[in-house]
Every structure is written in structure tokens, then in C-alpha cells.
C-alpha positions as CSV (number, residue, x, y, z in Angstrom):
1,X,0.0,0.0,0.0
2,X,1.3,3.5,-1.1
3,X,0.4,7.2,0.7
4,X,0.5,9.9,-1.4
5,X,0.1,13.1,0.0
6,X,0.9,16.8,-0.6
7,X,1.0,20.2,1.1
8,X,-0.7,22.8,-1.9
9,X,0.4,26.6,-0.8
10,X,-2.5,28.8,-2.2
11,X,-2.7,32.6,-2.6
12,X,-6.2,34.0,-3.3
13,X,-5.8,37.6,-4.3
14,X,-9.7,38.3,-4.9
15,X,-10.3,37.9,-1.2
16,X,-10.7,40.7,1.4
17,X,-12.3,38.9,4.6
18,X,-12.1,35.0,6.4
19,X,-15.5,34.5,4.7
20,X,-14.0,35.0,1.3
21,X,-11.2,32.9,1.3
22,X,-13.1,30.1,3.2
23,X,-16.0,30.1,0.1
24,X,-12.9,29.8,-2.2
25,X,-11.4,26.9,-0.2
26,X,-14.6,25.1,0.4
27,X,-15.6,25.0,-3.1
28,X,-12.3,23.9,-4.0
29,X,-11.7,21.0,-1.2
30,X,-15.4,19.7,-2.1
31,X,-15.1,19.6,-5.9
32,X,-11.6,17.8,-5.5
33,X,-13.1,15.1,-2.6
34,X,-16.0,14.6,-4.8
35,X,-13.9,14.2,-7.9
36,X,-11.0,12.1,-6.9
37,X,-12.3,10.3,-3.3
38,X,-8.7,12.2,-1.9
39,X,-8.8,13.6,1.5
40,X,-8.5,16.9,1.8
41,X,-8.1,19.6,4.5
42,X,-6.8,23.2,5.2
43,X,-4.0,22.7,7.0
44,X,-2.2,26.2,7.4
45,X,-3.0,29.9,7.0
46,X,-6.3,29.6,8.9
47,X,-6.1,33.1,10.0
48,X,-4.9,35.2,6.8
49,X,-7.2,36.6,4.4
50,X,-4.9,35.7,1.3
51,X,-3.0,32.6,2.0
52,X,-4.1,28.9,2.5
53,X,-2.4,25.6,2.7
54,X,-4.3,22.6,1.9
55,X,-3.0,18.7,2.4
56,X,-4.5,16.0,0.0
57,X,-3.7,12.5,0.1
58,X,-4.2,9.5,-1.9
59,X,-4.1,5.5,-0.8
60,X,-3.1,2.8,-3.4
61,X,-1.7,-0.3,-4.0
62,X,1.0,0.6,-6.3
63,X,3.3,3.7,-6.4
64,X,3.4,4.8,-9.4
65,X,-0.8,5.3,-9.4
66,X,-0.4,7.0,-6.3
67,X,1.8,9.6,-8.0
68,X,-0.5,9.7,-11.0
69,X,-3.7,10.2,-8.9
70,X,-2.0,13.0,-6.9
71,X,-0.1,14.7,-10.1
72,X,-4.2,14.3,-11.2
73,X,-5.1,16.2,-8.2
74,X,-2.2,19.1,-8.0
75,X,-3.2,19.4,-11.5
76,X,-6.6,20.5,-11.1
77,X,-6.1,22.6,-8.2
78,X,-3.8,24.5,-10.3
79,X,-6.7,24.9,-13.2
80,X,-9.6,25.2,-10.7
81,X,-9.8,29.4,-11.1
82,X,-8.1,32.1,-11.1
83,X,-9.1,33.2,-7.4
84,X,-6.8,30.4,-5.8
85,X,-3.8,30.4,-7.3
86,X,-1.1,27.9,-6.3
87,X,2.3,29.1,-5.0
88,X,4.0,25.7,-4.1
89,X,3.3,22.0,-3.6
90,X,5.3,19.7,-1.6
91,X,5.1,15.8,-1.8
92,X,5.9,12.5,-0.5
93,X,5.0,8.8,-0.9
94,X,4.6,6.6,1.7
95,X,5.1,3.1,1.1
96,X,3.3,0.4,3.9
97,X,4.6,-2.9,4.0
98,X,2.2,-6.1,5.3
């Protein structure tokens, strides 16, 4: 079993409040749960209006589809819109031996 999993640095220019940028992040952590079953969560940033970290992670039994689901999923948080706009991604893969 592999763990993919990354840490997405966002900056979302359009927003001038907490309720702005957590209507940006919402939509975007729901579309890419719903999309690609990943996890998803904010995961730094909570209190400023422009920045956001996310971390997504992916489970599967081979490595190299666990680095295709997450290049998949890095992917379209970097097309989802022009209000979240993604400054850096760092990545791992965990492998979990039986």
C-alpha cells in the first residue's frame, strides 16, 4: 500500500475577509473530494485573508498510481480558477509494508 500526500500553498488575491477565502477553499476542497475520493483539509494559513495551505492524500496499492492520482489532483487545483492560485506544492509517498 502506497500514501500519497501533498501540502498545496494557495494565494487567493480576490479575497478581502475570512468569509471569502473560506468560500474559495470550500468550493475547492469539495469539488476535488467529490472528484477524486482524496482527503482533503486546510491545513495552514487559517487566519490570513490571502493565504491557505491545503493537504490531499491518496491510498493505493502501487506507487506509481499513487503519484498519478496525486499529479491528477495538484493538477486541477492549479486549473480550478483564477481566485486560488497555487504558489508551491510539496510531496511525498509513503510506502506500507504487510
Amino acid at each position: 500500500m502506497y500514501v500519497a500526500a501533498a501540502k498545496i500553498s494557495l494565494h487567493i488575491p480576490s479575497s478581502q475577509s475570512l468569509k471569502d477565502r473560506r468560500r474559495v477553499l470550500r468550493s475547492l476542497m469539495d469539488r476535488t473530494r467529490n472528484r477524486f475520493g482524496a482527503a482533503v483539509a486546510e491545513v495552514d494559513g487559517q487566519e490570513t485573508w490571502q493565504l491557505a495551505g491545503i493537504g490531499v492524500s491518496v491510498v493505493s496499492s502501487s506507487e506509481s498510481h499513487a503519484r498519478e492520482m496525486l499529479d491528477s489532483v495538484v493538477r486541477f487545483i492549479e486549473e480550478f480558477s483564477p481566485e486560488a492560485l497555487v504558489t508551491g506544492v510539496e510531496s511525498d509517498i509513503i510506502p506500507f509494508e504487510s
